[in-house]
C-alpha positions as CSV (number, residue, x, y, z in Angstrom):
1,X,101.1,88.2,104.1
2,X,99.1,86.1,101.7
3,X,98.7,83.1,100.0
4,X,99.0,82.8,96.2
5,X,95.1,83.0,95.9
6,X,95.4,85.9,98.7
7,X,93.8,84.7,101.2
8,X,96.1,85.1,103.9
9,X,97.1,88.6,105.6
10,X,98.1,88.7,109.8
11,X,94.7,87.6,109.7
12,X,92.8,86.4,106.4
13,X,90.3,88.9,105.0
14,X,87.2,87.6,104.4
15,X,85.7,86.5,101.2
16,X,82.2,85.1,101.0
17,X,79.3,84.8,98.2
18,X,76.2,83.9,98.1
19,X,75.7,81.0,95.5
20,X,72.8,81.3,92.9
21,X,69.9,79.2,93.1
22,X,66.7,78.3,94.8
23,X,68.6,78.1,98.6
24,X,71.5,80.4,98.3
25,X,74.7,79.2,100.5
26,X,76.5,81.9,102.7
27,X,80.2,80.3,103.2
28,X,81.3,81.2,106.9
29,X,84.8,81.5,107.3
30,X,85.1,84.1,109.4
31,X,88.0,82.7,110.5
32,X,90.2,79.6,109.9
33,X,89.1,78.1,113.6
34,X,85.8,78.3,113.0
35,X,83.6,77.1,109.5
36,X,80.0,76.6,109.1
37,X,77.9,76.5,105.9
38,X,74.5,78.5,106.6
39,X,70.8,78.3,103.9
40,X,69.7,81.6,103.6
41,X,65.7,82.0,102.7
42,X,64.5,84.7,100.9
43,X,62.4,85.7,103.2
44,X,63.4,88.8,105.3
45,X,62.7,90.6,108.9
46,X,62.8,94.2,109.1
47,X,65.6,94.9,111.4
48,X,65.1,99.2,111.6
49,X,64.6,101.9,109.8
50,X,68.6,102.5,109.5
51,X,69.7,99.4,108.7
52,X,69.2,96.9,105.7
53,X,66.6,93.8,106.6
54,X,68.0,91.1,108.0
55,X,68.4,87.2,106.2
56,X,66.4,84.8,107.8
57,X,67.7,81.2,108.6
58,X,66.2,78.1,108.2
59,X,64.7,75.7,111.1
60,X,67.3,73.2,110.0
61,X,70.7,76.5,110.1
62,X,69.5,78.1,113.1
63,X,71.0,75.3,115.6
64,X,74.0,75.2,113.6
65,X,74.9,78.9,113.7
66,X,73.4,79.0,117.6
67,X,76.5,76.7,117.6
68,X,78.9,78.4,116.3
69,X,77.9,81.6,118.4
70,X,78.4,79.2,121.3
71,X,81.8,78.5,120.5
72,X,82.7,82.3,120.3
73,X,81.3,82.7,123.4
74,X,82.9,80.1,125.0
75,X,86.3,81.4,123.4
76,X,85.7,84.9,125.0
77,X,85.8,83.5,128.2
78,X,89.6,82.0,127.5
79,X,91.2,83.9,125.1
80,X,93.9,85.9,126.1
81,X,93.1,88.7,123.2
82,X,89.2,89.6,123.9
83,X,89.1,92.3,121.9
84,X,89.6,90.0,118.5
85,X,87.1,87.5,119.8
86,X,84.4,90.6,120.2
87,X,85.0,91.3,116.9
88,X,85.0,88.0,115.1
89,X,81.4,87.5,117.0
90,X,80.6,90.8,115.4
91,X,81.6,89.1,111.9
92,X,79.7,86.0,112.8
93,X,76.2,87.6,112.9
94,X,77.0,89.7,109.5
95,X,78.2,86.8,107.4
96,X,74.3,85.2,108.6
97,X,72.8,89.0,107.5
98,X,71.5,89.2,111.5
99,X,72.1,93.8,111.1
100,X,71.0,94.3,115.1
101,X,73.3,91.7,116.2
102,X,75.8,92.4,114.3
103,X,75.7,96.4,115.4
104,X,75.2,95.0,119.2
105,X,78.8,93.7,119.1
106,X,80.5,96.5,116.8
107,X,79.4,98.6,120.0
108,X,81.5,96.8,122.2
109,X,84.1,96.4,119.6
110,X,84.1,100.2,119.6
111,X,83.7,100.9,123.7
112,X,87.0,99.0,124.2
113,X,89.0,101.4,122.2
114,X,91.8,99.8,121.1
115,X,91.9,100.2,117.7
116,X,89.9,97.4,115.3
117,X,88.2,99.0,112.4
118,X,85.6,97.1,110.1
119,X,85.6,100.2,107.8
120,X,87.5,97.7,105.1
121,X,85.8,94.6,106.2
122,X,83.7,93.1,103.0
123,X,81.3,91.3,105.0
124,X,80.0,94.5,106.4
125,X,79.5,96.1,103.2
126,X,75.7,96.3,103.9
127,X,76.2,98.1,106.5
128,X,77.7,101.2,105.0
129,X,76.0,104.3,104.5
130,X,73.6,103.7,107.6
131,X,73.8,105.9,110.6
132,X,74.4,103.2,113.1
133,X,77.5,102.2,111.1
134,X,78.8,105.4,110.1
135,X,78.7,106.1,114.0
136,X,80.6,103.4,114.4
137,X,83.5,104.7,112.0
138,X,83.3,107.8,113.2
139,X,84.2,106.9,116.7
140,X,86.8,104.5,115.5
141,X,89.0,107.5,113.8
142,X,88.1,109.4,117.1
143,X,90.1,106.9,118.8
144,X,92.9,106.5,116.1
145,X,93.8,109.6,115.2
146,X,97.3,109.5,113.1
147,X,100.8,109.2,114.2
148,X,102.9,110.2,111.8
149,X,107.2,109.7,112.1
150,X,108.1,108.3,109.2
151,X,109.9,109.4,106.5
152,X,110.4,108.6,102.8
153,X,113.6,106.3,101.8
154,X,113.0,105.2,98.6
155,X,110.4,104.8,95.9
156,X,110.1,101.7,93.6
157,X,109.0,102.4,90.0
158,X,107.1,99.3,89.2
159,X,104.0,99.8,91.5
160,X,101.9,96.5,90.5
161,X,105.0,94.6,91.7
162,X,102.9,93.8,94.7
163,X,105.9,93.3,97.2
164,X,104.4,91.5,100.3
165,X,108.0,91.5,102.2
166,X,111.7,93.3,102.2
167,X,114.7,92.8,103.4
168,X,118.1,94.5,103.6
169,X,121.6,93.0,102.7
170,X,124.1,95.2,105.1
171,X,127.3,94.5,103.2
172,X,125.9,95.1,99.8
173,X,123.7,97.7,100.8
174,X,120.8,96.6,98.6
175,X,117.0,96.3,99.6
176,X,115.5,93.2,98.1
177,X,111.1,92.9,97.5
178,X,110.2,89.7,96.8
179,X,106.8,89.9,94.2
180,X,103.4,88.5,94.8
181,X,102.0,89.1,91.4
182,X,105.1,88.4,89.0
183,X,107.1,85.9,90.3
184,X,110.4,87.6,90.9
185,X,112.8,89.2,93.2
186,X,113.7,92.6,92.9
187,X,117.1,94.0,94.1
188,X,117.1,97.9,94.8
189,X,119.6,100.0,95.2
190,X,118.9,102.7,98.9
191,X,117.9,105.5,95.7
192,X,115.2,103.0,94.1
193,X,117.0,102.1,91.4
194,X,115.7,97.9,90.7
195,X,117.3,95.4,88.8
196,X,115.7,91.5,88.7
197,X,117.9,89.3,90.7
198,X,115.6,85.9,90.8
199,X,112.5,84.9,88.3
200,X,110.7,81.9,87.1
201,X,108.8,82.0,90.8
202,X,105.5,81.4,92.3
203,X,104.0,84.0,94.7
204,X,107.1,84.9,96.8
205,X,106.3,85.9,100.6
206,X,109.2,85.9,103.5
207,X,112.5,87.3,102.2
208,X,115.6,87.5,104.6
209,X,119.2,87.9,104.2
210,X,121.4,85.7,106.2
211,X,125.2,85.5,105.5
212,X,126.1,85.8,102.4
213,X,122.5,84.7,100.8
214,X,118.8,85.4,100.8
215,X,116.3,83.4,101.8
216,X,113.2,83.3,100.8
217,X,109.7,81.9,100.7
218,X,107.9,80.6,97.9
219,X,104.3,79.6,96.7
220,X,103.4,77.3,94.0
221,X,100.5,75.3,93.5
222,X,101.8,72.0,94.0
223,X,104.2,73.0,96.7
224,X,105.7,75.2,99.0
225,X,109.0,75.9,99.4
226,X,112.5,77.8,101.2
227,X,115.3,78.7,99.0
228,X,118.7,79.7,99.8
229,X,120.3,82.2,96.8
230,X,123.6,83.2,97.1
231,X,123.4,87.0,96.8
232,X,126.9,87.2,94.5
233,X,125.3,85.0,92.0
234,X,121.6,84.7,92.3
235,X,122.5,81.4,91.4
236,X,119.9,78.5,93.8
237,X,122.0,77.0,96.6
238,X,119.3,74.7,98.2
239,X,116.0,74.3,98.1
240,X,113.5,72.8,101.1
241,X,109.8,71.7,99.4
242,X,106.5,70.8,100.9
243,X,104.0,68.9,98.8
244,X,100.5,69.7,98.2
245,X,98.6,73.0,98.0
246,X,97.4,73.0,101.8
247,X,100.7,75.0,103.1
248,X,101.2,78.2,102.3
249,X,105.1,79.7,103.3
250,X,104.7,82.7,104.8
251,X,107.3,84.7,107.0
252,X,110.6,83.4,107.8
253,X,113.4,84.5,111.1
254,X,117.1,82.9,111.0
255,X,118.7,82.4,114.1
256,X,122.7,83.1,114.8
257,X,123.0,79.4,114.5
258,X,122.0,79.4,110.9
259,X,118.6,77.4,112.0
260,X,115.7,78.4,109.7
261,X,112.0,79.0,111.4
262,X,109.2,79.6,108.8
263,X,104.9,79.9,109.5
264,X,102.9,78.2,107.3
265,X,99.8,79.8,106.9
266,X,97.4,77.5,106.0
267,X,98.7,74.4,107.7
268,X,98.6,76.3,110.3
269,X,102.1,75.3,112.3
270,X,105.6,76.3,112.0
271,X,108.6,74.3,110.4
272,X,112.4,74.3,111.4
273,X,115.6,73.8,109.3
274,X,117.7,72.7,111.5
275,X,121.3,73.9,110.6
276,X,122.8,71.1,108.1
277,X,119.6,69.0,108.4
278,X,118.4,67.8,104.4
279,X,115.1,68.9,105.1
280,X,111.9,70.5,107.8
281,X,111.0,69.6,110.2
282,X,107.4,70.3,112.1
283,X,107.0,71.7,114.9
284,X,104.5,70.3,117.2
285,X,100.8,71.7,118.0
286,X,98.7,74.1,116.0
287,X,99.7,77.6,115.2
288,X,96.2,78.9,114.3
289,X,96.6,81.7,111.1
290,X,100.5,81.8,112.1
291,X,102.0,84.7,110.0
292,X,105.0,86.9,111.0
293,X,107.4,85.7,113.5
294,X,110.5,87.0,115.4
295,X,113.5,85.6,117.3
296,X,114.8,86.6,120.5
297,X,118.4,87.3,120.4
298,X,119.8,84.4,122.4
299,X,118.1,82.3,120.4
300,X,115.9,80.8,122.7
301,X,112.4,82.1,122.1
302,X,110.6,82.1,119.0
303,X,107.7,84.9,118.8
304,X,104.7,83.8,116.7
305,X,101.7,86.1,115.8
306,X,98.6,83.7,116.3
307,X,94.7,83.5,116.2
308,X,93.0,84.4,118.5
309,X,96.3,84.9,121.4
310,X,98.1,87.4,118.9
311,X,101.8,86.7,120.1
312,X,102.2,82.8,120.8
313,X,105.9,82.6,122.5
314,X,107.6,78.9,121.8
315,X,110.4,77.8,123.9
316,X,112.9,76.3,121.2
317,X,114.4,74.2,124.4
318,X,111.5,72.7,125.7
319,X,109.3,73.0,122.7
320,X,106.6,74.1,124.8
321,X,104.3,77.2,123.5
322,X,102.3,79.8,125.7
323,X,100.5,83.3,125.0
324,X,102.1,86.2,125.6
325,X,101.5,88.2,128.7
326,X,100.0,91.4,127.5
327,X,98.7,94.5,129.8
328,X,94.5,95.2,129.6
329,X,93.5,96.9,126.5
330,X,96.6,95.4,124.5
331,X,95.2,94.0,121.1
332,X,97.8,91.9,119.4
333,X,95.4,91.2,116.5
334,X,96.5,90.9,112.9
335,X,100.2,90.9,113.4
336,X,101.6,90.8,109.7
337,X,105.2,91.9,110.0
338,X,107.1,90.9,113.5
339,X,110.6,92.1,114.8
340,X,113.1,91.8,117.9
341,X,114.7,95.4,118.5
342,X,116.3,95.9,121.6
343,X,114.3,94.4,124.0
344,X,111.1,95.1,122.3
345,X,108.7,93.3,119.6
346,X,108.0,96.0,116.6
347,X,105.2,94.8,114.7
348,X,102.9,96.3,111.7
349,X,99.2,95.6,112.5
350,X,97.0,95.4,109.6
351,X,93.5,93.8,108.3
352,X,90.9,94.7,110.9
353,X,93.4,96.8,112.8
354,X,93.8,100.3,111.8
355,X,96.5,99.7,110.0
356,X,99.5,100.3,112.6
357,X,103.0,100.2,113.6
358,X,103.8,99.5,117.4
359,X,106.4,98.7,119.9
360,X,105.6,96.2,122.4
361,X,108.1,96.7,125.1
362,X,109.3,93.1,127.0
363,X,110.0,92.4,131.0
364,X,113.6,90.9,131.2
365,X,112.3,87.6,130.7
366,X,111.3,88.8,127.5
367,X,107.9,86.5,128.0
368,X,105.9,89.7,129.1
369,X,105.4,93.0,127.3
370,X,105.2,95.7,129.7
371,X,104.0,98.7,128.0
372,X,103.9,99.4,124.2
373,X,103.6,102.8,122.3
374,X,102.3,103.5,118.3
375,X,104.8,104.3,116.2
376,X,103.1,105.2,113.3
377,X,99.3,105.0,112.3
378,X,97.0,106.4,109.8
379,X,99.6,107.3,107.2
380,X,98.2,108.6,103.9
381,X,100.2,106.8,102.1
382,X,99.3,103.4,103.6
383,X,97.3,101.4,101.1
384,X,98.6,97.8,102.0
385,X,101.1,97.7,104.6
386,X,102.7,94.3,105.3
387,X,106.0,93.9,106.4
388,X,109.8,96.1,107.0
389,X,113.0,95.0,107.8
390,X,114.9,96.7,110.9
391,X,118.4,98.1,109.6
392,X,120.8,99.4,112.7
393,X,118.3,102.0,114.9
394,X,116.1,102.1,111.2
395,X,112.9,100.3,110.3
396,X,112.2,100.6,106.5
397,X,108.5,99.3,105.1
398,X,106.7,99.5,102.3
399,X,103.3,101.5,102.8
400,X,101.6,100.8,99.7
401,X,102.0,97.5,98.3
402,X,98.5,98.2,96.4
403,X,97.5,94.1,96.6
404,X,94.3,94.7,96.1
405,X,94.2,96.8,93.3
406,X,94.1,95.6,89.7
407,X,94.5,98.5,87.8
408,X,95.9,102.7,88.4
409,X,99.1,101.6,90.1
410,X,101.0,104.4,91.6
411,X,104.8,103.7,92.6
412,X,106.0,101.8,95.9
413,X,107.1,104.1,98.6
414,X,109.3,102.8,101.0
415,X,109.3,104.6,104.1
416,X,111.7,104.9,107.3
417,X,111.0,105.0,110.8
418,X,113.5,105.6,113.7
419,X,113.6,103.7,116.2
């Protein structure tokens, strides 16, 4: 998912510039844990004959950025998901223009095999069309090659919609996309056909339908905010508002109880509305890039895809959080879309994952996931794919929500996958 100034997907992509003027300014923000601000000199060191020279820092930058590489390093030796640290250290040394270093740990990116991809990565846009990197590709898509199950359910006409979420109302038997780009909500029949049901919005992200109304996330710049429609109507029941542009709303789960659970993004944490309460409440500790999020179905654990962990389980009795327990070579990175289906975690991996949908199967304590298995992957027609919605044994997404394109739209196709 992302924010209204789209910075936020599973994991935010990166976006950095190099300012004009006598000391340009590279902007590290690899990712939101870590931030430096590194001078880059003109001058420049040949790095090969392959790839472009490398950026040399300045005497006063060097110790900053040795300390930021120390942190990664000391983060490797912790984190739960190595795999994701490998590669953010791999972004590290291309956001300073350091080409040997930053091909040393694509390598080992690459030798683990399980699935991260900088082929759409802007920071390593130097890289491309050099032998060392297109090696790297290549062996990428060696490892990845496509799973393909799913089939078409629906198309949506209006392809710059930009639909970053779905969900599905059982009774009425209508699909509602929430819009990123026009401020609306979409209500879609299973054959396509799309009426407006909500307008006069921000950039709308988590959509679900509880009861008899849908929920849903929305983005402004002064706040941020969960509203309850009620689906007959389209009329606003209640609305629940943060102040202030740091939050950013992003995926939402609704328990039995009628208790709310929503990430925010940039704030990093999770809020609760509590069944009847007037307003959130926040949970407690830091949620690093928390983005889609699942309940299990007794209601007692909350599933939350994190940075760097990938799955962060909260115990909604004792409030206490812990990583998931994964098997060797799982990588949980850049969860976007999250979901309980019996006794299993579906999720759609996206960002610096090749884009992926997997099922992460869970022990009976449902705190452990046992074995997992790729669902879908590669799909030609993924060009942005965020989120789905589980209907019965079905899980319907959209593979082409096209966020990053401004103009040559083609139409939404919303696929289905068996479960």
């Amino acid at each position: 998912m992302k924010t209204p100034s789209r910075v936020i997907r599973s994991n935010p992509k990166p976006n950095r510039r190099v300012a004009s003027g006598r000391s340009p300014i590279l902007q590290l923000r690899y990712m939101p844990c870590w931030s430096v601000t590194l001078a880059l000199l003109v001058g420049c060191v040949a790095a090969s004959a392959q790839l472009p020279a490398s950026g040399t820092l300045s005497d006063r930058d060097w110790p900053l950025f040795r300390a930021e590489v120390g942190g990664i390093e000391k983060l490797l030796r912790s984190a739960p998901d190595t795999a994701t640290v490998t590669y953010q250290m791999a972004r590290t040394w291309a956001a300073a223009k350091q080409w040997p270093e930053t091909m040393h740990w694509l390598r080992k990116v690459v030798d683990l095999r399980v699935g991260l991809d900088p082929s759409r990565d802007s920071l390593f846009a130097d890289l491309r069309g050099t032998r060392e990197f297109d090696a790297i590709l290549s062996a990428v898509r060696e490892a990845t090659p496509p799973v393909l199950h799913s089939n078409p359910a629906f198309t949506v006409a209006e392809g710059d919609l930009a639909p970053e979420n779905i969900a599905y109302d059982q009774n009425g038997k209508h699909f509602y996309l929430g819009s990123m780009r026009k401020g609306k909500v979409v209500r879609c029949s299973p054959i396509g056909d799309c009426t407006q049901f909500a307008g006069s919005l921000g950039t709308v992200l988590g959509l679900k339908v509880h009861g008899g109304g849908l929920w849903l996330l929305n983005n402004a710049d002064t706040e941020s905010a969960l509203i309850d429609y009620d689906l007959a109507s389209a009329r606003v029941i209640r609305k629940y508002a943060v102040a202030g542009s740091g939050h950013a709303f992003n995926d939402l789960a609704i328990a039995a109880s009628g208790d709310v659970y929503l990430t925010d993004t940039r704030a990093s944490t999770v809020w609760q509305l509590a069944n009847g309460s007037a307003g959130l409440t926040r949970f407690p500790g830091r949620f690093e890039s928390a983005n889609g999020l699942a309940l299990s179905p007794d209601g007692r654990l909350l599933y939350v895809s994190t940075f760097p962990d990938g799955i962060t389980i909260v115990d909604l009795k004792t409030r206490t959080a812990a990583p998931i327990t994964r098997p060797a070579g799982l990588c949980l990175a850049a969860i976007d879309g999250l979901y309980f289906h019996t006794g299993a975690l579906i999720a759609i991996q996206n960002g610096f994952m090749t884009p992926r949908i997997a099922r992460f199967s869970l022990s009976r304590s449902l705190r452990t996931i046992e074995g997992f298995e790729i669902l879908e992957r590669r799909n030609p027609l993924f060009e942005g794919v965020t989120t789905g919605v589980v209907a019965g044994d079905q899980f319907f997404y959209m593979a082409n929500i096209q966020d990053d394109k401004e103009t040559g739209f083609d139409p939404i196709k919303v696929l289905r996958l068996h479960l």
